[in-house]
CHARMM internal coordinates of N, CA and C (Angstrom, degrees):
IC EDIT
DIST 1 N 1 CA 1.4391
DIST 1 CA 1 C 1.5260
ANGL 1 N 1 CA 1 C 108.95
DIST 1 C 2 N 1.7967
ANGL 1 CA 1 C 2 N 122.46
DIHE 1 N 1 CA 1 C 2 N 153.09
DIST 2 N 2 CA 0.9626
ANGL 1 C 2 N 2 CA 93.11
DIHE 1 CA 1 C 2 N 2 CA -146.86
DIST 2 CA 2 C 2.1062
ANGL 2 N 2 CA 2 C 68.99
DIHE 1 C 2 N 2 CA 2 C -112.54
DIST 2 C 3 N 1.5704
ANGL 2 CA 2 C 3 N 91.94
DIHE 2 N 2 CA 2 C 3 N 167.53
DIST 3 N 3 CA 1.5005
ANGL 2 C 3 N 3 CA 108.76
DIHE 2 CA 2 C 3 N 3 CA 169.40
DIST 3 CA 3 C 1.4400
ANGL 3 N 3 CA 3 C 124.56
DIHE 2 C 3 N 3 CA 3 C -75.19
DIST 3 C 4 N 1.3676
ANGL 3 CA 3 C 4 N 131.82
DIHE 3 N 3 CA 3 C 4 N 125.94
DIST 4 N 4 CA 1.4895
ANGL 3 C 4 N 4 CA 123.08
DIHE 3 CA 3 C 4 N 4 CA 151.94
DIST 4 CA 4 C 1.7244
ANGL 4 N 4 CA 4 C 120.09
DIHE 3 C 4 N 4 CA 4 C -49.71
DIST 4 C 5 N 1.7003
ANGL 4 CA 4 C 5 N 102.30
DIHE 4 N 4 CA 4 C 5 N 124.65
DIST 5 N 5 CA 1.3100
ANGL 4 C 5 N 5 CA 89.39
DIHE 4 CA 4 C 5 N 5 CA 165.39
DIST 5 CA 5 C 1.3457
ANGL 5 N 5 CA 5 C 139.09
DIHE 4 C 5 N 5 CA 5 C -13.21
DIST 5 C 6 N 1.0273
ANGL 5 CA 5 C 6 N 121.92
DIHE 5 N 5 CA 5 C 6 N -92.64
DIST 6 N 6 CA 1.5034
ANGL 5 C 6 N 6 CA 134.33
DIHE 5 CA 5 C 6 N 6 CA -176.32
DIST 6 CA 6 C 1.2419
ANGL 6 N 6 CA 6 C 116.74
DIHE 5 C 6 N 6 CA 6 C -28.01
DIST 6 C 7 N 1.5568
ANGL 6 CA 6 C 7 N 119.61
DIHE 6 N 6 CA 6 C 7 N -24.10
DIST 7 N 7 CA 1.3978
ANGL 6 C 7 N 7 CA 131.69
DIHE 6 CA 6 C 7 N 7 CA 142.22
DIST 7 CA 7 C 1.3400
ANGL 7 N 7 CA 7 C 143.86
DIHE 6 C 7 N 7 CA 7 C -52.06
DIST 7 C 8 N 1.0744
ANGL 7 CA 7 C 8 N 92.64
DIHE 7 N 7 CA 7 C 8 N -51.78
DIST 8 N 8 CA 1.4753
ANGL 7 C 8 N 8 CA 102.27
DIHE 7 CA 7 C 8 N 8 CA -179.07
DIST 8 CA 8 C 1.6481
ANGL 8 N 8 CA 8 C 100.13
DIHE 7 C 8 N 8 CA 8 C -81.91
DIST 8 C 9 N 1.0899
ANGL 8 CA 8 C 9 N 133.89
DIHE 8 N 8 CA 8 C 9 N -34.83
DIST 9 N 9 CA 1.5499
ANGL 8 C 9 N 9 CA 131.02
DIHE 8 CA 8 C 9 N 9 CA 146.43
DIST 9 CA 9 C 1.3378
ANGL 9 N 9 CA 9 C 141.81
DIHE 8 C 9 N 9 CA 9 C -55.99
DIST 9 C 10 N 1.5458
ANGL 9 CA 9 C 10 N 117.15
DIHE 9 N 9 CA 9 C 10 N -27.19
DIST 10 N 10 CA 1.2466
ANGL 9 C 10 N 10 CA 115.27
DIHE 9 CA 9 C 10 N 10 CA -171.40
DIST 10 CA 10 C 1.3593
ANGL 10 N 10 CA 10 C 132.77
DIHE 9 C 10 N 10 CA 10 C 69.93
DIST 10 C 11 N 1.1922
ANGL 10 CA 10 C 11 N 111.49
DIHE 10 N 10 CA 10 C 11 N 28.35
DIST 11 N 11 CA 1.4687
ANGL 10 C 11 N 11 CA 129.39
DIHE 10 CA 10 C 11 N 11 CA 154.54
DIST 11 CA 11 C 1.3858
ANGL 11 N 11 CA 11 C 106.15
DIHE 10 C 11 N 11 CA 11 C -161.32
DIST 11 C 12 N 1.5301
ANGL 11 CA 11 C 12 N 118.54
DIHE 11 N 11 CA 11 C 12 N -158.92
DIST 12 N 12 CA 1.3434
ANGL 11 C 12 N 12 CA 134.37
DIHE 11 CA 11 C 12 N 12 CA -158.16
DIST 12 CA 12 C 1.4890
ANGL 12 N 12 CA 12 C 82.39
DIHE 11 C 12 N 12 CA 12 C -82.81
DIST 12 C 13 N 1.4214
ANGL 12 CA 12 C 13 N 92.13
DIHE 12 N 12 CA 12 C 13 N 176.47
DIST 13 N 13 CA 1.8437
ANGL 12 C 13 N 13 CA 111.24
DIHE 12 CA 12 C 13 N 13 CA 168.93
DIST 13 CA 13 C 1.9374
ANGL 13 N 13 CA 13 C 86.92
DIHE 12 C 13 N 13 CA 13 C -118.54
DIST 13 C 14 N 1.9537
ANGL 13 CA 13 C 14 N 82.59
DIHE 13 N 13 CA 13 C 14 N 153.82
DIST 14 N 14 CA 2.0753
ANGL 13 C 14 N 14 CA 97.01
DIHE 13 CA 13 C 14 N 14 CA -166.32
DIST 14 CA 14 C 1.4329
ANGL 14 N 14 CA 14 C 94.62
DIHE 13 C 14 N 14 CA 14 C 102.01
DIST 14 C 15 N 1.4310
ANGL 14 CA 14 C 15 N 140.44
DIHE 14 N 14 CA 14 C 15 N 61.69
DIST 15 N 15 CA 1.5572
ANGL 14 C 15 N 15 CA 153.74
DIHE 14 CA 14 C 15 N 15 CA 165.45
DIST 15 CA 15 C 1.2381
ANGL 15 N 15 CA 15 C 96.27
DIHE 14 C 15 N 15 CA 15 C -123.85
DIST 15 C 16 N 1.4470
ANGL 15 CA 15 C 16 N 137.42
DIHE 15 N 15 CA 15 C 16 N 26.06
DIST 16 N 16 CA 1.8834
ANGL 15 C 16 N 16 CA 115.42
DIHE 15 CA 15 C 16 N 16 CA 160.14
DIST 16 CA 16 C 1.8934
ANGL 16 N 16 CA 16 C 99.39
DIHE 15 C 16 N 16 CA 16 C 86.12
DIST 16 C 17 N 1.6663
ANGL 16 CA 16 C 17 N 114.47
DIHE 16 N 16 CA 16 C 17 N 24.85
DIST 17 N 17 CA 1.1616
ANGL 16 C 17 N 17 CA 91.93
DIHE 16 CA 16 C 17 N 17 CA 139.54
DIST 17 CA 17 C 1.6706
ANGL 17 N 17 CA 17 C 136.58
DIHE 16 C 17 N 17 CA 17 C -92.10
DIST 17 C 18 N 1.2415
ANGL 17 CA 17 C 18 N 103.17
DIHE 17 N 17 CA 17 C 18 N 167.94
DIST 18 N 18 CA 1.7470
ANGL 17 C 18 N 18 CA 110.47
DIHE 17 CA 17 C 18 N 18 CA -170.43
DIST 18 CA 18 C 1.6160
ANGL 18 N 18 CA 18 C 111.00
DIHE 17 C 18 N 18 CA 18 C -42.94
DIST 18 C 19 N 1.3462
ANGL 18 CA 18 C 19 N 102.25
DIHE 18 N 18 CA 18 C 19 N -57.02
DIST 19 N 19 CA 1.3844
ANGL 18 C 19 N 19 CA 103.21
DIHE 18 CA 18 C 19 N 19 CA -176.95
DIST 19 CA 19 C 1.5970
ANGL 19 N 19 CA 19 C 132.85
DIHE 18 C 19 N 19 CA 19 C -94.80
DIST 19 C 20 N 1.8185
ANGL 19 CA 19 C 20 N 105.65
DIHE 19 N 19 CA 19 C 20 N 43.84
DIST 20 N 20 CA 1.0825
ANGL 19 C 20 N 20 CA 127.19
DIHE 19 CA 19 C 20 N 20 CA -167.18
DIST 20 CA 20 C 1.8010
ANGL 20 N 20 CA 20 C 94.80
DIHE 19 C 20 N 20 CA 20 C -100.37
DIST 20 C 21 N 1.6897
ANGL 20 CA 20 C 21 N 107.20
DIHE 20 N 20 CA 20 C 21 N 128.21
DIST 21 N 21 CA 0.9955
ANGL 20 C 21 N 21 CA 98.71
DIHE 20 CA 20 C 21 N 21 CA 177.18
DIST 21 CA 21 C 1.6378
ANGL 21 N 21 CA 21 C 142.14
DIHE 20 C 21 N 21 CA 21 C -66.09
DIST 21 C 22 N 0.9970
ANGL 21 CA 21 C 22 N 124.40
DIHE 21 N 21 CA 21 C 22 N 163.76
DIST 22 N 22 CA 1.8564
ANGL 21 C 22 N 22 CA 112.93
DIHE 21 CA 21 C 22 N 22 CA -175.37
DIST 22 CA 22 C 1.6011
ANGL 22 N 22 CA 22 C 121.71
DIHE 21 C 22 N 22 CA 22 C -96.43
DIST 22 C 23 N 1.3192
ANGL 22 CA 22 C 23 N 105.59
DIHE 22 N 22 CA 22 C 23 N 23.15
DIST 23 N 23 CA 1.4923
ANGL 22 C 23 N 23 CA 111.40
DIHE 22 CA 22 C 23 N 23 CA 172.57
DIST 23 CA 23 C 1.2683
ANGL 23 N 23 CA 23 C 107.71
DIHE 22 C 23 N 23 CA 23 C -143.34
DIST 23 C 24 N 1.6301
ANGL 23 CA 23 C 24 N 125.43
DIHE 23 N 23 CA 23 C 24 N 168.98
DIST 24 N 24 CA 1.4575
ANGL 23 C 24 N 24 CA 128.82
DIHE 23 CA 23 C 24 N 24 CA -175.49
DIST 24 CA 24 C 1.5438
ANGL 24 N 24 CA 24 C 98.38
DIHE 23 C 24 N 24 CA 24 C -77.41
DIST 24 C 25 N 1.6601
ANGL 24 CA 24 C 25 N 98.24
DIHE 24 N 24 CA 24 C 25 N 151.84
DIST 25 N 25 CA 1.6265
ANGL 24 C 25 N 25 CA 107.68
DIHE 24 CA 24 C 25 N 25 CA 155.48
DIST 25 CA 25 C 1.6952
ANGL 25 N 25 CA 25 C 109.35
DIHE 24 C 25 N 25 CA 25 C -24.60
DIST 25 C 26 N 0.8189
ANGL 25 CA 25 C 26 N 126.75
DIHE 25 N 25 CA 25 C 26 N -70.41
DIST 26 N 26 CA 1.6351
ANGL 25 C 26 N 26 CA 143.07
DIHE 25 CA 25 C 26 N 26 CA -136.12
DIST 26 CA 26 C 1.5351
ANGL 26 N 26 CA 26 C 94.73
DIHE 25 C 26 N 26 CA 26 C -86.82
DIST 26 C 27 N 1.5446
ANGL 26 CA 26 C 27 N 151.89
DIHE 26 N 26 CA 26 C 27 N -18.47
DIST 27 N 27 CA 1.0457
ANGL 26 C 27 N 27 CA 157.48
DIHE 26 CA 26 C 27 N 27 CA -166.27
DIST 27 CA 27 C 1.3046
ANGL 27 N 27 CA 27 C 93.06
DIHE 26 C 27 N 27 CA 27 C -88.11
DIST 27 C 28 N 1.2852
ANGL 27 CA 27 C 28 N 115.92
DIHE 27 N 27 CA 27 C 28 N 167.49
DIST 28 N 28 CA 1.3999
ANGL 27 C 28 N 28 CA 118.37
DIHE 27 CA 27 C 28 N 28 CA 161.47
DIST 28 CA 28 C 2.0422
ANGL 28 N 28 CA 28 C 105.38
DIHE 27 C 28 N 28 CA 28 C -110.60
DIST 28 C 29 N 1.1021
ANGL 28 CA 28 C 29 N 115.11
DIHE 28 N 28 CA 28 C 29 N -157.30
DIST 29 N 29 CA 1.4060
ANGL 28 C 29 N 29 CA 115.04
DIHE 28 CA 28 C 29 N 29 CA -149.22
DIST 29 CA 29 C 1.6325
ANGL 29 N 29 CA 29 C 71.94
DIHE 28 C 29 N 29 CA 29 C -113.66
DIST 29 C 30 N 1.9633
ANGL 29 CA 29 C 30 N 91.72
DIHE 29 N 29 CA 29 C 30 N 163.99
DIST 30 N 30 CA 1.6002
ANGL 29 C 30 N 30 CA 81.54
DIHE 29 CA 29 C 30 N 30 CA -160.48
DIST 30 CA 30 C 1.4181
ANGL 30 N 30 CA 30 C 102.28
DIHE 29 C 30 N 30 CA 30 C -114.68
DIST 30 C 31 N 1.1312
ANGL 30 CA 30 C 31 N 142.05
DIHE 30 N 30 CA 30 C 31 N -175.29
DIST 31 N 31 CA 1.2430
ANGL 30 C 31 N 31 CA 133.46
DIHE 30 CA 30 C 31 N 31 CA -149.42
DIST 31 CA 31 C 1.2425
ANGL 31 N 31 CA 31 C 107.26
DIHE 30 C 31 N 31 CA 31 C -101.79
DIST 31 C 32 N 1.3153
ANGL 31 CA 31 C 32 N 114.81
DIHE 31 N 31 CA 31 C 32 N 136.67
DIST 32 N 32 CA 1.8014
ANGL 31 C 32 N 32 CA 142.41
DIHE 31 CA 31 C 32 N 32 CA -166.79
DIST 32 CA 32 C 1.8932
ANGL 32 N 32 CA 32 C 93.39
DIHE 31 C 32 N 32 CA 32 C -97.93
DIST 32 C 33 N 1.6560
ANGL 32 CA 32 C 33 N 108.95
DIHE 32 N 32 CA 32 C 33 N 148.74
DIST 33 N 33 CA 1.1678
ANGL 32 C 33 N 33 CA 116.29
DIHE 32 CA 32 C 33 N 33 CA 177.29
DIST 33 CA 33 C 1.3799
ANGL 33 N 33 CA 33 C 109.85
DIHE 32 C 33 N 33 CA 33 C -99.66
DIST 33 C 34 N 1.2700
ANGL 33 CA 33 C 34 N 116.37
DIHE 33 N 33 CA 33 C 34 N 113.37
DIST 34 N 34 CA 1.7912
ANGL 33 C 34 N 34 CA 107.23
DIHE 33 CA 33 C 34 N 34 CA 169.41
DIST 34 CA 34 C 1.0870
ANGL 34 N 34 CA 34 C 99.85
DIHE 33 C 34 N 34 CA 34 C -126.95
DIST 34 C 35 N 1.7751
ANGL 34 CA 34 C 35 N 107.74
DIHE 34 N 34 CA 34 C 35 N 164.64
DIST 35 N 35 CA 1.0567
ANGL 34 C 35 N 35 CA 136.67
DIHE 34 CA 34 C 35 N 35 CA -132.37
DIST 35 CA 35 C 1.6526
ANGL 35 N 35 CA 35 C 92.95
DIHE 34 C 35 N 35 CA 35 C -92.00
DIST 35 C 36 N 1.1879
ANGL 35 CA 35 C 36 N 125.82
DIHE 35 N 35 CA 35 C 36 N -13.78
DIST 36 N 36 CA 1.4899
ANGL 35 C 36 N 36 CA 125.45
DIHE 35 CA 35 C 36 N 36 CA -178.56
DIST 36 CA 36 C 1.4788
ANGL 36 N 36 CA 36 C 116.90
DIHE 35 C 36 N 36 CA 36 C -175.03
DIST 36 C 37 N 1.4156
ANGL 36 CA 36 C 37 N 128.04
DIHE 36 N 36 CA 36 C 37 N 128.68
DIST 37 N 37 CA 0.9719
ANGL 36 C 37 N 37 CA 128.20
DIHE 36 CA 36 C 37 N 37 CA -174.34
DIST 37 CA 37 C 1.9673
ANGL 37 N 37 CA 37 C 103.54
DIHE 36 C 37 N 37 CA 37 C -115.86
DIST 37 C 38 N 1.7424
ANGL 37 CA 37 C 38 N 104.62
DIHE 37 N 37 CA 37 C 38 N 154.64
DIST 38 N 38 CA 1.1659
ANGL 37 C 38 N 38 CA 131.00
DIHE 37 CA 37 C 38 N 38 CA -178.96
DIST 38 CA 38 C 1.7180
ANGL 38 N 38 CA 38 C 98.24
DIHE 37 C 38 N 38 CA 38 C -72.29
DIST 38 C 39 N 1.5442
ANGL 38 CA 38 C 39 N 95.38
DIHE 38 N 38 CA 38 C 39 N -52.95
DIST 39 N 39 CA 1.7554
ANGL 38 C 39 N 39 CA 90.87
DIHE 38 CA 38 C 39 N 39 CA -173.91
DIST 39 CA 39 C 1.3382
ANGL 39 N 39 CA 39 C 116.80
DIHE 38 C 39 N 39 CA 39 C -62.79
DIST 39 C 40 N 1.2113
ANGL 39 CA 39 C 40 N 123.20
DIHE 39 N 39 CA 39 C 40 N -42.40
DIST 40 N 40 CA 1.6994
ANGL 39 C 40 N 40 CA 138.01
DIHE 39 CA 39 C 40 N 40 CA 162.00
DIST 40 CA 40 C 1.1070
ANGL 40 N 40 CA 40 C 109.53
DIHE 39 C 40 N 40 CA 40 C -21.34
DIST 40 C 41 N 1.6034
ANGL 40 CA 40 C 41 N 115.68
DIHE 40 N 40 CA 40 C 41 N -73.00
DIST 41 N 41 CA 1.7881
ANGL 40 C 41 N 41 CA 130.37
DIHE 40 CA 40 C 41 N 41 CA -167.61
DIST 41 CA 41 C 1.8820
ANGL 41 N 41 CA 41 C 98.85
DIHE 40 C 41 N 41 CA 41 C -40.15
DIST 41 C 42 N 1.4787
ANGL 41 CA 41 C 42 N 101.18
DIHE 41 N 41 CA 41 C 42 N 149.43
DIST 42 N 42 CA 1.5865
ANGL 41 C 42 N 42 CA 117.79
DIHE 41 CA 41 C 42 N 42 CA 161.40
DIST 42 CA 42 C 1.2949
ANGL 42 N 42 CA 42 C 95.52
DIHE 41 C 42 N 42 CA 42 C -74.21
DIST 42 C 43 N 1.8039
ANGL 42 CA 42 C 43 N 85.62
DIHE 42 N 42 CA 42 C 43 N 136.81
DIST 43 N 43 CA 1.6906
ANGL 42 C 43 N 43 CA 95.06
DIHE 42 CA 42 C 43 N 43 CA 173.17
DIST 43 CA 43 C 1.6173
ANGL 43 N 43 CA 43 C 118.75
DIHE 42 C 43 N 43 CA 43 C -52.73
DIST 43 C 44 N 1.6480
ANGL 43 CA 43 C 44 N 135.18
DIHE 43 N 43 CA 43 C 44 N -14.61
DIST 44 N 44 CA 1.1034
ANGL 43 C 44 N 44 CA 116.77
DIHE 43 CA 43 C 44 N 44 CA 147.43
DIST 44 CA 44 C 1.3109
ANGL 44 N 44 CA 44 C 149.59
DIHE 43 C 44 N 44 CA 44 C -32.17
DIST 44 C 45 N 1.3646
ANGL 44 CA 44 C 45 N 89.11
DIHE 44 N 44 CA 44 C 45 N -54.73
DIST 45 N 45 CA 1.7741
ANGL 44 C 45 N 45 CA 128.46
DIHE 44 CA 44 C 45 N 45 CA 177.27
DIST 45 CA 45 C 1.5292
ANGL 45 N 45 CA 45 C 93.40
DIHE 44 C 45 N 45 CA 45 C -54.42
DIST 45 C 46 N 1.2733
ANGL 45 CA 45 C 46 N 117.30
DIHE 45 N 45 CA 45 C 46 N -57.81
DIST 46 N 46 CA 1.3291
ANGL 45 C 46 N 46 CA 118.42
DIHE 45 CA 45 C 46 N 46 CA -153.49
DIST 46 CA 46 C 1.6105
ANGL 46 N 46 CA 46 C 113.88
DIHE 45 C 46 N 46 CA 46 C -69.55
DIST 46 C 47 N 1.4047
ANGL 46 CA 46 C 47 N 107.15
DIHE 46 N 46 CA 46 C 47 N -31.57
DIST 47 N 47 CA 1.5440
ANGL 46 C 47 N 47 CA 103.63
DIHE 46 CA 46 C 47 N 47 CA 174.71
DIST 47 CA 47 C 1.4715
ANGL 47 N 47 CA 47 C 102.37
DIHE 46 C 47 N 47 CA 47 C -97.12
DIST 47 C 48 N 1.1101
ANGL 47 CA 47 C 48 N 134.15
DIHE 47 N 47 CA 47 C 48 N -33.04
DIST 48 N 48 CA 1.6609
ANGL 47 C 48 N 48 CA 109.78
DIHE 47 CA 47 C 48 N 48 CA 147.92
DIST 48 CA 48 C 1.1598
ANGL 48 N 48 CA 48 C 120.76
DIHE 47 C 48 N 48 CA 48 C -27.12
DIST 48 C 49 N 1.2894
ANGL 48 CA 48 C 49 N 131.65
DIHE 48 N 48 CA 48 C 49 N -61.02
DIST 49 N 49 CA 1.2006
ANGL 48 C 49 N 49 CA 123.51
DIHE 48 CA 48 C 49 N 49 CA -158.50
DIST 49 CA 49 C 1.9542
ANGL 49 N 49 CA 49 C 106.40
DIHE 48 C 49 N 49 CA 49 C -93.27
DIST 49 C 50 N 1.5088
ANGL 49 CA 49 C 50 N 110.51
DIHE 49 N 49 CA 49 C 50 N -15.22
DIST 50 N 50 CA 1.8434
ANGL 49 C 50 N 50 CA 106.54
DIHE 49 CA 49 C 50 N 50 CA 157.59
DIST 50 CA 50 C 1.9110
ANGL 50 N 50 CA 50 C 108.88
DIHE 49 C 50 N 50 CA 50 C -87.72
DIST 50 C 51 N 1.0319
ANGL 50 CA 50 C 51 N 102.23
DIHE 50 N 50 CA 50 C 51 N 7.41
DIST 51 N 51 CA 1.8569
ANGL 50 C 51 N 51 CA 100.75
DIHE 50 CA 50 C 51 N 51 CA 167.34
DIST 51 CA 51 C 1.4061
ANGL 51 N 51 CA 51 C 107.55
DIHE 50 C 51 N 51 CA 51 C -91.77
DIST 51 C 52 N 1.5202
ANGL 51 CA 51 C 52 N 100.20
DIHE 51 N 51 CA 51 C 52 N -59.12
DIST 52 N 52 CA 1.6611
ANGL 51 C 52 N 52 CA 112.74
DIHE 51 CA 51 C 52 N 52 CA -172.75
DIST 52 CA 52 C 1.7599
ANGL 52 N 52 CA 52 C 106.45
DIHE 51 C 52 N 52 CA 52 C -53.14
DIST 52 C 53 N 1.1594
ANGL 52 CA 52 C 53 N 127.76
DIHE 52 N 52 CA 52 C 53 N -53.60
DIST 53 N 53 CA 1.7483
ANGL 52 C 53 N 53 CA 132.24
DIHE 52 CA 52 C 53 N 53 CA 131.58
DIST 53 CA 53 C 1.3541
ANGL 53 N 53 CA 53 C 140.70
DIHE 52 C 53 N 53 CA 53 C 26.19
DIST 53 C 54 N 1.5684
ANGL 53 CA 53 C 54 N 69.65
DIHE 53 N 53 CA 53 C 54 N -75.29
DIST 54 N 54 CA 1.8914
ANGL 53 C 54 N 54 CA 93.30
DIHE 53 CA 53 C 54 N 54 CA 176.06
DIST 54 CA 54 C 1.1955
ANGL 54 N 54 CA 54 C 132.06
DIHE 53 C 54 N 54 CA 54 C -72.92
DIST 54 C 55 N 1.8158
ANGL 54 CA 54 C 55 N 97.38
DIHE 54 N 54 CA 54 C 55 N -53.11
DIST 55 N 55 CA 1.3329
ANGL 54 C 55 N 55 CA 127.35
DIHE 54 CA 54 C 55 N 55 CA 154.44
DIST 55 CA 55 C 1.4872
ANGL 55 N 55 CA 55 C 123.61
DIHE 54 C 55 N 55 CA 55 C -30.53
DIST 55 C 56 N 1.3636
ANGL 55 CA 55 C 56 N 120.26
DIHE 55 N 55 CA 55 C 56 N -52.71
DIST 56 N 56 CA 1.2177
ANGL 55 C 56 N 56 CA 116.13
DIHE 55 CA 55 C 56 N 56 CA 166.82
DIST 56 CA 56 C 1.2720
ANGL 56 N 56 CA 56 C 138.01
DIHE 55 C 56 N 56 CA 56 C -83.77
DIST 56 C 57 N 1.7226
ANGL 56 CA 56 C 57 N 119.47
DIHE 56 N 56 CA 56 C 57 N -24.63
DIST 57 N 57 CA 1.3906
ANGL 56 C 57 N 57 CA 125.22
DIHE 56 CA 56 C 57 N 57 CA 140.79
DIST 57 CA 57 C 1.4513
ANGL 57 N 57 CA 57 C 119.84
DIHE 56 C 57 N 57 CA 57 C -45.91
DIST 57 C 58 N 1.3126
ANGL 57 CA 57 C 58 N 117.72
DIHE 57 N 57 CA 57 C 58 N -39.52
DIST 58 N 58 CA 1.5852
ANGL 57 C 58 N 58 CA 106.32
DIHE 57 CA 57 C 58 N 58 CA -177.93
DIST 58 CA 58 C 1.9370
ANGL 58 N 58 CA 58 C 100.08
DIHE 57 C 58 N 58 CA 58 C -70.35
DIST 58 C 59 N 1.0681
ANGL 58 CA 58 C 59 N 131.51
DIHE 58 N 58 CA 58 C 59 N -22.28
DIST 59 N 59 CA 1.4097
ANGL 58 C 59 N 59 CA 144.09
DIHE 58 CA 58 C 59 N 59 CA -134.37
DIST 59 CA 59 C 1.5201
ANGL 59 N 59 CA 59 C 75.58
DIHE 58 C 59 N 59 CA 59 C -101.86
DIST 59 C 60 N 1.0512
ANGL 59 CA 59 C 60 N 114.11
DIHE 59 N 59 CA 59 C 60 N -68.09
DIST 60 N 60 CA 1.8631
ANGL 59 C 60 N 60 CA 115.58
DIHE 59 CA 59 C 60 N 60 CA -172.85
DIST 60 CA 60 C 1.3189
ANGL 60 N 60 CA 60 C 103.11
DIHE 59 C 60 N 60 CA 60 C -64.13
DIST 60 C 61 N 1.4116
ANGL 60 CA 60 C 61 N 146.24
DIHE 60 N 60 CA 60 C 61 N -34.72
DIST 61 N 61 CA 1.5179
ANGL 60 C 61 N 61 CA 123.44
DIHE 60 CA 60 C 61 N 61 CA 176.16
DIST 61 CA 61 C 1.4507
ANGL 61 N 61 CA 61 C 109.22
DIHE 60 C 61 N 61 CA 61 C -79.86
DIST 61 C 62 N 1.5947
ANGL 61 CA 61 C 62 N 127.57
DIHE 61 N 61 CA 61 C 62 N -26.51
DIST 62 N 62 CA 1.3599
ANGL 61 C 62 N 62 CA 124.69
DIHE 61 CA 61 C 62 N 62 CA -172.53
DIST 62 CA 62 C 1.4829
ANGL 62 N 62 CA 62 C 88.04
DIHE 61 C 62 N 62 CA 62 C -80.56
DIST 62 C 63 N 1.3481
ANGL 62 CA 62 C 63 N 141.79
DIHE 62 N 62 CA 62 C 63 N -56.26
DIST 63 N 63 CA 1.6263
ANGL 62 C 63 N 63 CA 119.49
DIHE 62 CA 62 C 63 N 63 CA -160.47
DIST 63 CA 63 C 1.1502
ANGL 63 N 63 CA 63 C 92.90
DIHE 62 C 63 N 63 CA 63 C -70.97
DIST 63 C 64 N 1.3955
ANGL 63 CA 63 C 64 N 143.31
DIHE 63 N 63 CA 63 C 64 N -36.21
DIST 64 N 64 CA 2.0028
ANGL 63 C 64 N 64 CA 119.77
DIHE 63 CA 63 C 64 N 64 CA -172.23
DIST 64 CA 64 C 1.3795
ANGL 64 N 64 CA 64 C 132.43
DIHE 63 C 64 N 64 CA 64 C -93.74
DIST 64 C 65 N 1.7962
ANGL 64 CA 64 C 65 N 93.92
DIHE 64 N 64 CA 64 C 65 N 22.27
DIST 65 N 65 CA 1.4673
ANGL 64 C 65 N 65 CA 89.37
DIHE 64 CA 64 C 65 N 65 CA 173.02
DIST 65 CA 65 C 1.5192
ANGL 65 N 65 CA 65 C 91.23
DIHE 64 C 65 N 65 CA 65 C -141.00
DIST 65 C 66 N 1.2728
ANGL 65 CA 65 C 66 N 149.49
DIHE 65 N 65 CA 65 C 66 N -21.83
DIST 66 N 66 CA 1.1254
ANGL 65 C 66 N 66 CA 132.47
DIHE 65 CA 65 C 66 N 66 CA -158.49
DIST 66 CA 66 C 2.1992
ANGL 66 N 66 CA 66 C 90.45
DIHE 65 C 66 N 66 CA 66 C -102.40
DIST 66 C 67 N 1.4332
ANGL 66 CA 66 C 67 N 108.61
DIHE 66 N 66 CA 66 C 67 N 143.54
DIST 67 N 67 CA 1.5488
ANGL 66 C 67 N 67 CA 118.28
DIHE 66 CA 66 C 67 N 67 CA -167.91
DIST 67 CA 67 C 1.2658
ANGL 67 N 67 CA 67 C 99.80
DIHE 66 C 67 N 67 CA 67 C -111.77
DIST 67 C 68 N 1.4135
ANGL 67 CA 67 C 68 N 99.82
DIHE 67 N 67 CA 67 C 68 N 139.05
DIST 68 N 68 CA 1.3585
ANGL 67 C 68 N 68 CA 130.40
DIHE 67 CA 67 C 68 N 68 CA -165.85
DIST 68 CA 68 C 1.2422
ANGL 68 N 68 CA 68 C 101.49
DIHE 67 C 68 N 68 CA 68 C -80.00
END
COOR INIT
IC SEED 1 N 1 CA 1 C
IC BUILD
């Protein structure tokens, strides 16, 4: 079985290794920039873009099952 850090060290883990994260437990993770968000869009936009969606999911089950 394998050991938790802090074990196999003898203290806590969070001593200044590299891949120790940069915020507390209790924070959440902090916000990443992308290039476009769903929540952003006008609710126009937004069912445009769950029509346009659909449209093509229905488009991919009707061309791969119905024979030409």
């Amino acid at each position: 079985m394998l050991q938790s850090r802090s074990r196999i060290h003898g203290q806590a883990y969070g001593h200044g290794h590299p891949d120790e994260h940069g915020h507390g437990p209790s924070s959440p993770h902090p916000a990443q920039a992308v290039p476009w968000s769903i929540l952003r869009m006008a609710l126009v936009a937004r069912l445009g873009t769950a029509l346009a969606a659909i449209v093509v999911l229905w488009a991919t089950v009707l061309l791969t099952t119905v024979r030409w």
